[in-house]
C-alpha positions in Angstrom: 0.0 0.0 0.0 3.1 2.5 0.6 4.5 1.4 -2.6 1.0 2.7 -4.4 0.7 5.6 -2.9 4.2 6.6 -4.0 3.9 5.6 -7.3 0.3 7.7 -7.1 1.6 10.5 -6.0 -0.8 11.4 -3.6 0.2 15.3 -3.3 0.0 16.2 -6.9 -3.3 14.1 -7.5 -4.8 15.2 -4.1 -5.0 19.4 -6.1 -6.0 17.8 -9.0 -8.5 16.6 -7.2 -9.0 19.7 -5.4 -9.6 21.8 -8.2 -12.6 19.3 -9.6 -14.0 19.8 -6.2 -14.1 23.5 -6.7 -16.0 23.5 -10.4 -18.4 21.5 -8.7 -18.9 23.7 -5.5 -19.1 27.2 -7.6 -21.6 25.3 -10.3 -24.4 24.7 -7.9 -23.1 27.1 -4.3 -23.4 25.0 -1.7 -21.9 21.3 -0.3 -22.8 17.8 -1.2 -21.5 14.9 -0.2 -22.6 13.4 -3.5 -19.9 15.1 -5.2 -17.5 13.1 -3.2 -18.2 10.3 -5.9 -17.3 12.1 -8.9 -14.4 13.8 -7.5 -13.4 10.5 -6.6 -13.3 9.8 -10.3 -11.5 12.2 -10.8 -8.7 11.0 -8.4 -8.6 7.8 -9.4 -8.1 8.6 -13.1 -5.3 11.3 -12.2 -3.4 8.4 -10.5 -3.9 6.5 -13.2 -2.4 8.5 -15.4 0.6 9.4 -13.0 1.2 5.6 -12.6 0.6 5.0 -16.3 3.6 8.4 -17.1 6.6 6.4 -14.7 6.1 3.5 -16.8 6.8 5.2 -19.9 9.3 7.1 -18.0 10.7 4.7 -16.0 14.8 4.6 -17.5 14.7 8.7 -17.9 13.6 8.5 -14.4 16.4 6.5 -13.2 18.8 9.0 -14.5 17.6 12.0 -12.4 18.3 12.1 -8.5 14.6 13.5 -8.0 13.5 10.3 -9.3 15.3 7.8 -9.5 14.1 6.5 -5.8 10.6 6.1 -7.6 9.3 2.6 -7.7 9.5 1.5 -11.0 13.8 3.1 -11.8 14.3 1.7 -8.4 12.7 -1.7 -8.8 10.5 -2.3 -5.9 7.7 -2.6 -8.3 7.4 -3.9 -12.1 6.3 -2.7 -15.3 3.9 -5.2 -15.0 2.6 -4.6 -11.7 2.4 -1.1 -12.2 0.7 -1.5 -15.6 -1.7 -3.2 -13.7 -2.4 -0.8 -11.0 -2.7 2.1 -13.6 -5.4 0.0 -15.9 -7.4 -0.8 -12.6 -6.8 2.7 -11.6 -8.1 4.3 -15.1 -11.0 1.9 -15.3 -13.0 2.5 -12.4 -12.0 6.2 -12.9 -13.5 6.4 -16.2 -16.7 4.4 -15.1 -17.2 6.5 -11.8 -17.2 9.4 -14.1 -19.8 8.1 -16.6 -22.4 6.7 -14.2 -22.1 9.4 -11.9 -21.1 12.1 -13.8 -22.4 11.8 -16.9 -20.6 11.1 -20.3 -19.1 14.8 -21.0 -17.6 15.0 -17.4 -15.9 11.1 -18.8 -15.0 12.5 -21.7 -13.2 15.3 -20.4 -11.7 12.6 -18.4 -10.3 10.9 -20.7 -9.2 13.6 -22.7 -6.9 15.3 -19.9 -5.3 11.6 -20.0 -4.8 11.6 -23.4 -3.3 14.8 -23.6 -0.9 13.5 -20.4 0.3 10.6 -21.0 0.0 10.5 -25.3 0.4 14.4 -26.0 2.7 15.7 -23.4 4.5 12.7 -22.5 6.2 12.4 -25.8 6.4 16.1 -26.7 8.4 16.0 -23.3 11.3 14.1 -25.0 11.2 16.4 -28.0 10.4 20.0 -27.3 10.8 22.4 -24.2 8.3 24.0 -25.1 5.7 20.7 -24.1 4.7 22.7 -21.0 2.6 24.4 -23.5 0.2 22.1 -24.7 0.5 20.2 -21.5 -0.8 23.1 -19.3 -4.5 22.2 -21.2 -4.1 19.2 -18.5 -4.4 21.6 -15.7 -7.3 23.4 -17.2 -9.9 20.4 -17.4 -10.3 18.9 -13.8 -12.1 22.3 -12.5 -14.2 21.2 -15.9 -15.1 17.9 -14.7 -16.8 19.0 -11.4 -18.2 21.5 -13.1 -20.0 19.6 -15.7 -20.7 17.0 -13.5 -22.7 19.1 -11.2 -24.6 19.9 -14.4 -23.3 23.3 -15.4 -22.8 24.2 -19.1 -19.0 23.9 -20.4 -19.7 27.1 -22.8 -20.5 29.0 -19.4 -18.0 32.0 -19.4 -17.1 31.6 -15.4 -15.7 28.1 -15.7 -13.9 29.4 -19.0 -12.4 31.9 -17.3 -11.6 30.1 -14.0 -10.1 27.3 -17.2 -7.7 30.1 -18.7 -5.9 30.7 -15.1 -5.4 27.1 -14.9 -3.9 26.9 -17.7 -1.8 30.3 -17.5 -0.7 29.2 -14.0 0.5 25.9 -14.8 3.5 26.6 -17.4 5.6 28.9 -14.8 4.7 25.7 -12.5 6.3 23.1 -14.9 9.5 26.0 -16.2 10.2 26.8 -12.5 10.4 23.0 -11.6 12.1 22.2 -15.1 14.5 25.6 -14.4 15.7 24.6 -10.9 17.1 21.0 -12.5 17.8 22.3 -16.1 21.5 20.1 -15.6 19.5 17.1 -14.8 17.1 17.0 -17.8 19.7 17.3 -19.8 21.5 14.6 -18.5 18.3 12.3 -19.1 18.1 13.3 -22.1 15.1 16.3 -21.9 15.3 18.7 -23.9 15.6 21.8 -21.8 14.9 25.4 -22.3 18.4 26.2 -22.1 18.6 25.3 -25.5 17.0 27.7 -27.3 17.5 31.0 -24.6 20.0 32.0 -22.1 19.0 32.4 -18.7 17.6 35.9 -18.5 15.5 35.0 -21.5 14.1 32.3 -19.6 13.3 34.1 -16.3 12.5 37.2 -18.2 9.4 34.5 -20.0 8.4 32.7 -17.0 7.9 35.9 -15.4 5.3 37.1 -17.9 3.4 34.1 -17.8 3.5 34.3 -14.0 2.1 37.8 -14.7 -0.6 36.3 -16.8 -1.2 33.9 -14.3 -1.9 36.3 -11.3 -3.7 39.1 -13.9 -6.4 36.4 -15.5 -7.9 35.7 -12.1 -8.2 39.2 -11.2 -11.3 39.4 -13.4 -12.9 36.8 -12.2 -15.4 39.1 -10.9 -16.5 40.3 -14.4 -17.7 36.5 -14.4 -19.7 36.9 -11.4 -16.9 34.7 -9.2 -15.5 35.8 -6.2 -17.4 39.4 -6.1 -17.1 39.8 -2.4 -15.4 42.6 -1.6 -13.2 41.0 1.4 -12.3 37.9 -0.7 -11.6 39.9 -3.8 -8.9 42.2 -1.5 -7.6 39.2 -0.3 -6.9 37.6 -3.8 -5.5 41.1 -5.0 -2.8 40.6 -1.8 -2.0 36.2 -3.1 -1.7 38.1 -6.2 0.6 41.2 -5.6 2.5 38.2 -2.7 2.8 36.2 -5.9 4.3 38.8 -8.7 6.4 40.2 -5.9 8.1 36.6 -5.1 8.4 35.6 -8.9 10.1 38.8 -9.6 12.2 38.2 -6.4 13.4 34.9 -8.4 13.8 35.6 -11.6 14.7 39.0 -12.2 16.7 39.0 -9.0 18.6 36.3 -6.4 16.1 34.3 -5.0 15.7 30.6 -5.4 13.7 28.7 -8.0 12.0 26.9 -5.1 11.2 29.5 -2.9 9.0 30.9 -6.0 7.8 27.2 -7.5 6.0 26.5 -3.8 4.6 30.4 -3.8 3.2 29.6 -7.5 1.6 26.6 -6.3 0.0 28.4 -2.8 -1.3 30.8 -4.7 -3.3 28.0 -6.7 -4.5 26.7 -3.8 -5.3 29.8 -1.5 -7.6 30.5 -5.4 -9.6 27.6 -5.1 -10.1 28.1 -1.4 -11.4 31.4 -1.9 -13.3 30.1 -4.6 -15.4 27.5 -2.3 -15.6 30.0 0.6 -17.0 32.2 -1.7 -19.8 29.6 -3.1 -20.2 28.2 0.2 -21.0 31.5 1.6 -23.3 32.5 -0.9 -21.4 35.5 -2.6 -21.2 34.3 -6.1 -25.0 34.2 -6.4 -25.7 34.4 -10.0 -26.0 30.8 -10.5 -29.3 28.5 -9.7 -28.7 25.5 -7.9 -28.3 22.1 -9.7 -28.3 19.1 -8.1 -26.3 15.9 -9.2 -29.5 14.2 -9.8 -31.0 16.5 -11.9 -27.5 16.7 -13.8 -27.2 12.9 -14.6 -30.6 12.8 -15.9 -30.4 15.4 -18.4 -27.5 15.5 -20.5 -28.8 18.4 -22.7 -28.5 21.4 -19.8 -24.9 19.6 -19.2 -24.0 20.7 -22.9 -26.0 23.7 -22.5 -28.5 22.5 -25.3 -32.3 23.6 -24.4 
């Protein structure tokens, strides 16, 4: 049981799960335990996929210190073995998703894994400029609880709320990829390095930090996040956020100092988020229920 939850990576699925939980919250305003099941879904695929990555990554893994302790380079466990638990894994997943969820929330599903472990994985090994099209990975989970809370994907709040996701996770993957650019090199990555020198590269995950922090300031326009107190205190994460990248990469500080600010800010976001539809602030949405979503997969597509 150790062994799985290593190879699951329990931290990195547990805010992907996080973020599903918080498109489902802000669709409908208030808790249900019933999301627990799609959400679980949602976990279980993103460990899937993560389990499903090391095996494809396994002898590039066991060149870098950072991961060459993992199960599979380090041979507690087998490809077999973990090809097993990431099949079992995806599976229930994907059915979880449809039964409870509905067949767009699946869908969505199984599209952020195809774009993991098909799209990004191999672009990884060609371009260092995969962070790109892999950041669309970040973007979808918020999607899935969304839809499967029966909200419309066309509906401009969990667009927007989508676009930060997505802005927010390329400085996440440069800043990791920046603070072992001699490493990933060594594996055989190609790295960044490659193409800019290394005020170029700050100088660009900078910007998109910028965009990052700047995309969910206008949240409000979408109705999200309209209370005054919670608005100030994303405009503070925000400024904390700028001023710590710019720290980093336009100054001394360390890559990791501003890779764990980047990823609080994502979280102190989504906790804002579900205080704020908890709390009843972000009022311009009717209530749906889960039931009501599952039965009718028109309003999930926003077809009337």
């Amino acid at each position: 049981m150790k062994l799985i939850i290593e190879l699951t990576r329990v931290r990195l699925t547990a805010l992907t799960t996080l973020s599903a939980l918080t498109g489902a919250i802000m669709a409908v305003g208030h808790w249900d335990f019933v999301f627990l099941v799609p959400v679980a879904g949602v976990f279980l695929l993103a460990a899937g996929a993560t389990v499903l990555n090391q095996i494809q990554e396994r002898d590039l893994d066991g060149k870098m210190s950072r991961t060459k302790n993992r199960p599979l380079p380090s041979g507690r466990l087998t490809p077999r073995q973990a090809g097993i638990i990431a099949i079992s894994l995806l599976s229930l997943g994907s059915v979880i998703l449809l039964f409870m969820g509905g067949y767009v929330p699946a869908l969505l599903g199984l599209f952020a894994v195809f774009m993991y472990n098909i799209v990004y994985t191999a672009l990884k090994k060609r371009s260092p400029f995969a962070a790109v099209p892999g950041a669309v990975i970040g973007a979808v989970p918020p999607a899935i609880g969304w839809t499967a809370a029966g909200r419309s994907l066309s509906d401009p709040a969990i667009i927007a709320l989508m676009i930060f996701f997505f802005l927010w996770q390329v400085p996440h993957f440069w800043l990791l990829f920046q603070d072992r650019t001699d490493e990933y090199r060594e594996a055989g990555f190609p790295v960044l390095a490659g193409f800019f020198d290394s005020d170029q590269i700050r100088r660009i995950t900078f910007v998109w930090t910028i965009a990052a922090a700047g995309s969910c300031l206008i949240l409000p326009i979408f109705g999200i996040l309209v209370h005054p107190v919670l608005y100030g205190l994303l405009w503070v994460a925000s400024i904390m956020l700028v001023w710590q990248t710019a720290n980093t990469l336009l100054g001394t500080g360390r890559l990791k100092g501003a890779f764990l600010t980047t990823n609080l800010f994502a979280l102190f976001l989504m906790i804002l988020l579900i205080t704020s539809s908890l709390t009843g602030q972000d009022n311009r949405y009717t209530t749906v229920s889960l039931e009501s979503a599952t039965g009718s997969r028109g309003d999930i597509l926003g077809i009337n």
